[in-house]
N, C-alpha and C positions, 0 to 999 in steps of 0.2 A: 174449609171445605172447598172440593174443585169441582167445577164447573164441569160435565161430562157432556162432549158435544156427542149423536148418535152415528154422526158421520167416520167417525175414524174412532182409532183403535184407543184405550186406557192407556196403551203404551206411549201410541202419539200425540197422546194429549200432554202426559207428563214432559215428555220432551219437548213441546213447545212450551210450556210453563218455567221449566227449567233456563230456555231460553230466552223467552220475557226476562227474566228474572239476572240476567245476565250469565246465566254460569256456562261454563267451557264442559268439554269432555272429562278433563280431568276429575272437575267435580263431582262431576254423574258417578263418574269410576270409584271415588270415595264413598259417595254413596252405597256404590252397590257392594265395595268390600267390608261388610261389617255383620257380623257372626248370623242375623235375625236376616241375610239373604244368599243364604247357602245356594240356594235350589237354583237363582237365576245367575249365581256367579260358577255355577257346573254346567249349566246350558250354555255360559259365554264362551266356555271352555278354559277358565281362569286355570294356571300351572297347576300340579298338584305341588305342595310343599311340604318337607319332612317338619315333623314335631322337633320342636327346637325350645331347652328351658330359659328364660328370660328372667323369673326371680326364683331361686331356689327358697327350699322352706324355713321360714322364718317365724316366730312368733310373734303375734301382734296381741296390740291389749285389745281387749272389749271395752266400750265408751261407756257402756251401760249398763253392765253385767261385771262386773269387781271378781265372782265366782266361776266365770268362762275364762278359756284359754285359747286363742285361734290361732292356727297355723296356715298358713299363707304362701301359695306359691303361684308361676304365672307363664304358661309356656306359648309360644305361635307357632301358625302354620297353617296349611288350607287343605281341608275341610279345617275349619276349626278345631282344637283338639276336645276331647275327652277326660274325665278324670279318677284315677280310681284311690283309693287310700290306702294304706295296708301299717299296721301296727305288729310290731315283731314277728314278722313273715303273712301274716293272716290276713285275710281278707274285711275290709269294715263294709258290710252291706250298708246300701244306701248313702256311701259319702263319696258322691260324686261331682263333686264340685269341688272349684280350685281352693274352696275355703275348708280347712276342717275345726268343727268348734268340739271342745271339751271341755265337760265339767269337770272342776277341779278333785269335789270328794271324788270322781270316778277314775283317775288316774292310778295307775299302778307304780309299787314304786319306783321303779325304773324300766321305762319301755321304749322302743324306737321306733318314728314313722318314717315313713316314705311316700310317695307317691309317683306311682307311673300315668302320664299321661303320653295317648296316641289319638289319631286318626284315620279315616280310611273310606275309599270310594270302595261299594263291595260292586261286583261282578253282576250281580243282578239288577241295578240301578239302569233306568232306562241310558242315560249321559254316560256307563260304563264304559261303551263302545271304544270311545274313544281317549278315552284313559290308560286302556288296556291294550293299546293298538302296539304292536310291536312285541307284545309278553312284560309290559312294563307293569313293574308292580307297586299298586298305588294305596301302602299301609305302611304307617311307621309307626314306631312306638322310645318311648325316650323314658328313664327310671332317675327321678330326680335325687339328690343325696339325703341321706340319713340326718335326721335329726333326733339326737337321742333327749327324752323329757325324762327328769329325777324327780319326783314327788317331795317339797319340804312339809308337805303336811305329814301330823303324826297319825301313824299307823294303826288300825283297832288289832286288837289280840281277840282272839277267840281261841276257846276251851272246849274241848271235847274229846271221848274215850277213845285209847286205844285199843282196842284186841287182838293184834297181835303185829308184833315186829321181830327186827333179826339183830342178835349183835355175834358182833365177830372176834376172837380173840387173837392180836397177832401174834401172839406168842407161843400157839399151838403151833405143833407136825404132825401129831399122828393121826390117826386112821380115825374120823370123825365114827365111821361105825359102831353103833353099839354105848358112844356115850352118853350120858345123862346131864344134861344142865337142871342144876335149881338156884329159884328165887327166888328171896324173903327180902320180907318190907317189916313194916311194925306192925301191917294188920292181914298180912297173906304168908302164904307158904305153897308153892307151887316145882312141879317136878314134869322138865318136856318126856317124851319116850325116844324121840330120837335128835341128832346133833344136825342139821342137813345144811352145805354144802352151796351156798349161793351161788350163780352161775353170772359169770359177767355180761353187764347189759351192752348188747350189740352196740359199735358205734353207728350215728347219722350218716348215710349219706351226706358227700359234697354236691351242691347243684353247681352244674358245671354251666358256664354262661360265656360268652363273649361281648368284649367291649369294641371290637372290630372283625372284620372279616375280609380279607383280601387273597383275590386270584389272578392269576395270568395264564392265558391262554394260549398259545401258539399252534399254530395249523399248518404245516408244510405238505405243498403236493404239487406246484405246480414246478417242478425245478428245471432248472437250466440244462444240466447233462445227464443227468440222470434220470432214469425214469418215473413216470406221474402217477400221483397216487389218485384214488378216485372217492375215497370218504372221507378223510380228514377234514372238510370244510363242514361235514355234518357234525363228525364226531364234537367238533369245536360248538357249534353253534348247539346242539340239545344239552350239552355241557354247562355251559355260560345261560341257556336257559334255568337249568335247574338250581342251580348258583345263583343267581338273580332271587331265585323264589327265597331263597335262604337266607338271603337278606344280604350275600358281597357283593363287596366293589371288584366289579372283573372287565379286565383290559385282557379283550379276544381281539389274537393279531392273524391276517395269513398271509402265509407264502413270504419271510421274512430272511435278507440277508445276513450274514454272520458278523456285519457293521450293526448292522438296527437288533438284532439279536441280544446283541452286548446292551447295548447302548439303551432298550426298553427294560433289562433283565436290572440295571442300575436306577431304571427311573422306579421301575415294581419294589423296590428291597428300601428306596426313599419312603415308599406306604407303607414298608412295617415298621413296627417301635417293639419295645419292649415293654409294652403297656404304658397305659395312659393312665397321670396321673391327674387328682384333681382333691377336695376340701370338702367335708360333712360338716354339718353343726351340729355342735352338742349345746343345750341349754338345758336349762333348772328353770322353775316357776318365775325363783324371782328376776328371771332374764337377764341371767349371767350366761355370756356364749364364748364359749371357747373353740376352737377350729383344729380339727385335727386330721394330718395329714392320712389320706386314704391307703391303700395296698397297690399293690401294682395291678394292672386288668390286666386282663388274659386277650389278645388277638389271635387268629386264626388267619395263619398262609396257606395258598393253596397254588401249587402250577401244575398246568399239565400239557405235555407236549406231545402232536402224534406228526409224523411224518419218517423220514429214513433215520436211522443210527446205527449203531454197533457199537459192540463192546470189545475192550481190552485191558488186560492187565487189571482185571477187577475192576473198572472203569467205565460209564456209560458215557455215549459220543452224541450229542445230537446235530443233524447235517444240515444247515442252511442252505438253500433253494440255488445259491449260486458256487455251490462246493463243486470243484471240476470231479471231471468221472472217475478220475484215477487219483484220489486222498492223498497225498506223499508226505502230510504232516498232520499231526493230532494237533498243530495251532489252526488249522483250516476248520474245524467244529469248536462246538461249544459242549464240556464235559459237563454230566449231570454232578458231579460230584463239587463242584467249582458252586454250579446254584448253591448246592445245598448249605457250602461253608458260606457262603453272601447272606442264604437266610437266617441262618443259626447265629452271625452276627448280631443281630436284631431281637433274638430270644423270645421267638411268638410261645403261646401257650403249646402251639400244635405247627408243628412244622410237615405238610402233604405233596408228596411229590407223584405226580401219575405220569410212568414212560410207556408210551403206545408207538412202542419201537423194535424193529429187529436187534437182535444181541448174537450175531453170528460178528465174525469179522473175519469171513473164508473172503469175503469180496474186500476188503480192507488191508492191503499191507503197507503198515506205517510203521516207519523208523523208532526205535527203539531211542534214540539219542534227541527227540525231542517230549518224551513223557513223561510228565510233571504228575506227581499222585499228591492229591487233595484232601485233605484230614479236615471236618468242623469240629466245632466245638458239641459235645454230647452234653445234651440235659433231659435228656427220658421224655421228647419231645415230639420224636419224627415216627415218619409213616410213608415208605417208599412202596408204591406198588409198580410191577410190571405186569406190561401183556402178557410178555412169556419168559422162559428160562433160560440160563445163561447155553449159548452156542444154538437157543432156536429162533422161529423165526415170528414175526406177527403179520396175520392176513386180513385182508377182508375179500367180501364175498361177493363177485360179481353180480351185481340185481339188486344189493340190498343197500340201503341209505347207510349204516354203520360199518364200521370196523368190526369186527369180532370181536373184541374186547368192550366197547364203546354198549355191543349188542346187549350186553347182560348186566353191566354196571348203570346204565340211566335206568334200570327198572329199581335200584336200590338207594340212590343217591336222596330222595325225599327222608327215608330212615332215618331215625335219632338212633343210630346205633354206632358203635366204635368203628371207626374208617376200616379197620384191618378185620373185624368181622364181615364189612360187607363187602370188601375183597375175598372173603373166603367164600361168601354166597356165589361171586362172580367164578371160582374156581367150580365150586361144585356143580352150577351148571354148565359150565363150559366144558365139564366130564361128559355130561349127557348130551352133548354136541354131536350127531355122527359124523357131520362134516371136519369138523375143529378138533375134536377130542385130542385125535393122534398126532399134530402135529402144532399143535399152540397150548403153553402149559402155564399159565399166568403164576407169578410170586408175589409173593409179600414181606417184607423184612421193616419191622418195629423196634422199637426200645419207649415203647408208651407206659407211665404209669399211669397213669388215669383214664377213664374209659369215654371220651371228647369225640364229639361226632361232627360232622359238617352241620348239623341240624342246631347244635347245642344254639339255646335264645339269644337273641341279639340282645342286649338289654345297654347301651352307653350317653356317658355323658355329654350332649351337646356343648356345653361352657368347656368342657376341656377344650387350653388353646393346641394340643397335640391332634387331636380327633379332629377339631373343624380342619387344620391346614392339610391334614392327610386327604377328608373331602374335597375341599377346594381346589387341592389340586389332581384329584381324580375328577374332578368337573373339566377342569381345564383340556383334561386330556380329551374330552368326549363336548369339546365346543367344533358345531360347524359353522362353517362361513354361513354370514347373515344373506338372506334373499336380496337379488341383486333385480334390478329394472331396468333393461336396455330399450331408448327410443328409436325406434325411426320415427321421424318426423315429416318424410317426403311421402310414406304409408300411412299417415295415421294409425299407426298401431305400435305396440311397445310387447318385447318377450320378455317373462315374468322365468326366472332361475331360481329354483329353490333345491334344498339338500338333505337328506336324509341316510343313517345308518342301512346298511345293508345286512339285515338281521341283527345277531350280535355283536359283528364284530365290529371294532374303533376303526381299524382302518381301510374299509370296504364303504364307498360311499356311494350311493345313486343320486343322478342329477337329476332334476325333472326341470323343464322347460313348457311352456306355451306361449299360445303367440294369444294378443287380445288387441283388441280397437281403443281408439284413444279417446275417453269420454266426452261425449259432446258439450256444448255449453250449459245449456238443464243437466249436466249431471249424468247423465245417459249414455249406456254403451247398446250397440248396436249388437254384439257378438250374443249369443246362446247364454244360457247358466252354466249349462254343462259344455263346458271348455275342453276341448281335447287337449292333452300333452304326452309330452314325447319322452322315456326316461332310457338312460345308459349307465351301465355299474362303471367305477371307475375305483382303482386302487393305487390312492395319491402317493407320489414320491417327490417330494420338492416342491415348487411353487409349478403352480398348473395354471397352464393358460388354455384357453375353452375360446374355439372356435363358433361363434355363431353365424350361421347361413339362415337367408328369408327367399324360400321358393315362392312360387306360383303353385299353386294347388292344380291347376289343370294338365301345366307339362312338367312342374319341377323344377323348370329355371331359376336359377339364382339371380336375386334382385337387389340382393344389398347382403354384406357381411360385417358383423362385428367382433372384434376379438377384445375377450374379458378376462384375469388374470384373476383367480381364486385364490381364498387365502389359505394358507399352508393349515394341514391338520395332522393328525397323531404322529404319524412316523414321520414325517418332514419336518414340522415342529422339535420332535426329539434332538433329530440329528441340530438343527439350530441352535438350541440352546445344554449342548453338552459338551 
């Protein structure tokens, strides 16, 4: 029992106790991360972390129960996860915990479990706020592998009447009309009235799912000799927002040369695979386990580029920011058709290409003797939409945050529906456009056999070692430089640099800065809580060095300067290491 002094807080008490007691920070921290103190490790603002399986399902004995059977799995992550069971697709109400027990008479003779386990901050949680700060979406969910259970006990028969069934004879053709079948046995005699014609039973639905989800995002406007566009920075970013919700990994770039173009388009095409494989268990009661190799997963690619292009020779062009005014080579852009064969290398489930580009090339004339045409590999996979049609043009509308194409497509992207129906939604209202109608005619060209939407569920396997390194190094891409502390020591005070995405995109960074007082000997700062700071966007290219200047507040004189050398992030990084 502890002692509660009335003077200071529960809080402060434990902390001095802790500290009687010897223990460091760390300890506290240990402490405080363990499942039964959720509520104060979201107030600390502890990361959120994705659900990650750590033992997959396995059968354990019962110590005490000879006639139970438990199956046993074990995943992390913060909030802690959740658990739910499912036995040959179905739901087991009430087996919510990482343990599931079964009685053995109650086994079927052969059935498969699974288990999905997730977690999740919801929106309405007072500590939301700041979870959700940026459109970060703070829910995972992880489906751990199959375990199929064989029943060796023996099975009860049960008897009872039939009234009525069908047999079929395959040796019939003719016209079932009008004929008569009879039955005899040794104690009936029976005569139908008519022959009828079984109809065949529909097949199941596939539930279409993915084991990954990857986008690239590209925003050009602000170019060198050409003229500047003025929505593609939005169109990019409510993009990459709704894509986020859907659970991909998306690397939103803007204003990108026809170096870094190549050069991100190689590092994006490293995130796809062919599906990720990975190992289910199969056991029998008497826990016999065999391992068998899985199917391939299905992943989801997705780019989409808006800024200048053109087309020729059946061929789309996209124009990087630093392309001179007058094109004299089709090697000076980057061809959509080029993407498409990099991705179809890769053989995603769904291969989506979105061009929010002009497709004239009356302003384009390029030599014919440097045009390379680009053939992928076809597997009833892709799904190319355009703004508009071949020789017009795409606009946006001065006043309004979107593109015209961008304008009608984010009202459909949440839809679980087939990518190329909700291009056709995007067509039909862009009919009822008075502004747009007549002059922006969006297309859609497919070869899908199955009906795969951006929405289909995320459902993958954390232990696959293809999946983590795919993450890891989409982490990598999206690391900013650690917050940096510069002294002055003749001021007493010290400026505090810290770094932040600038909405969606990876390489749009805002710096923030403040200046603060250098703590007194008690521990003590002089300065306010509420600390002014000063922020500036900055769109890194190579190692960036950051001037700091230390005014006077009354005239602004400069009193001391330091210069600080940042660390390299997405695009400068890229070019480093290719």
């Amino acid at each position: 029992m502890i002692l509660m002094n009335n003077s200071s807080s529960p809080a402060e008490q434990l902390l001095q106790l802790l500290g009687k007691q010897g223990k460091c920070v760390a300890d506290f921290l240990n402490y405080c991360h363990n499942a039964g103190m959720r509520e104060p490790q979201l107030v600390l603002h502890r990361k959120f972390e994705q659900v990650k399986i750590i033992k997959q399902p396995q059968v354990v004995e019962h110590e005490t129960e000879p006639d139970t059977m438990l199956i046993a799995c074990l995943a992390s992550g913060f909030p802690y996860p959740t658990y739910q069971w499912y036995c040959n697709s179905t739901l087991l109400n009430g087996e919510v915990a990482n343990v599931l027990s079964l009685r053995l008479e109650r086994v079927s003779q052969e059935a498969v479990y699974y288990c999905i386990a997730s977690n999740e901050i919801t929106e309405d949680e007072v500590w939301s706020s700041f979870y959700y700060r940026n459109g970060k979406h703070c829910c995972s969910a992880v489906k751990t592998d199959q375990i199929r259970i064989r029943s060796s006990l023996p099975q009860r028969s049960t008897c009872e009447v039939i009234t009525s069934f069908s047999l079929k004879d395959e040796n019939f053709t003719g016209d079932p009309n009008g004929v008569k079948l009879k039955l005899a046995g040794d104690s009936f005699l029976t005569e139908t009235n008519e022959c009828v014609e079984k109809e065949e039973e529909e097949e199941e639905e596939e539930e279409l799912i993915a084991v990954d989800k990857v986008a690239l995002i590209i925003s050009n406007s602000q170019y060198l000799h050409l003229g500047k566009l003025l929505t593609p920075t939005y169109d990019a970013n409510v993009l990459a927002e709704n894509l986020i919700q859907l659970g991909f990994k998306t690397v939103t770039l803007s204003d990108l040369t026809l170096e870094e173009m190549r050069g991100m388009l190689t590092e994006y095409c490293s995130l796809l695979s062919n599906g990720v494989y990975g190992y289910y268990c199969r056991a029998v009661i008497s826990l016999t386990v065999e391992l068998i190799e899985r199917s391939i997963g299905p992943s989801l690619a997705a780019l989409y580029f808006v800024g200048h292009g053109f087309e020729a020779n059946g061929q789309s062009y996209l124009i990087p920011i630093d392309a001179a005014e007058k094109i004299e080579s089709f090697n000076e852009c980057l061809c959509a058709e080029e993407v498409l064969s990099m991705m179809q290398e890769k053989s995603p489930a769904m291969s989506v290409i979105l061009l929010d580009i002009c497709r004239r090339s009356d302003n384009f004339e390029v030599p014919v003797s440097d045009f390379v045409t680009y053939k992928s590999r076809v597997n009833r996979n892709t799904v190319v939409g355009y703004a508009t049609s071949f020789g017009e043009g795409a606009y946006e509308v001065v006043g309004e945050l979107n593109g015209v194409f961008m304008k009608y497509l984010k009202k459909y992207l949440q839809l679980r529906k087939p990518v190329a129906e909700i291009l056709t939604l995007v067509m039909r209202d862009l009919e009822n456009d008075a502004q747009a109608k007549t002059v922006q005619f969006p297309e859609v060209r497919t070869n899908m056999s199955k009906l795969r939407s951006l929405a289909d569920p995320l459902i993958f396997d954390s232990h696959t070692a293809t999946y983590d390194l795919h993450t890891y190094r989409w982490q990598q891409l999206h690391q900013l430089p650690e917050p940096m502390k510069i002294i002055f020591p003749l001021f007493h005070v010290f400026a505090l640099i810290w770094f932040d995405f600038h909405g969606y995109f990876s390489n749009m960074v805002i710096v923030y800065t403040s200046v603060l007082s250098m703590p007194t000997e008690n521990g003590e700062r002089t300065t306010n809580a509420e600390t002014e700071y000063v922020a500036m966007l900055m769109l890194p290219d190579g190692t960036m060095e950051l001037q700091l200047q230390l005014r006077e507040l009354k005239d602004g004189k400069v009193i001391s300067v330091a210069t600080v050398t940042l660390s390299d992030v997405l695009v400068s990084k890229l070019n480093d290491t290719a």
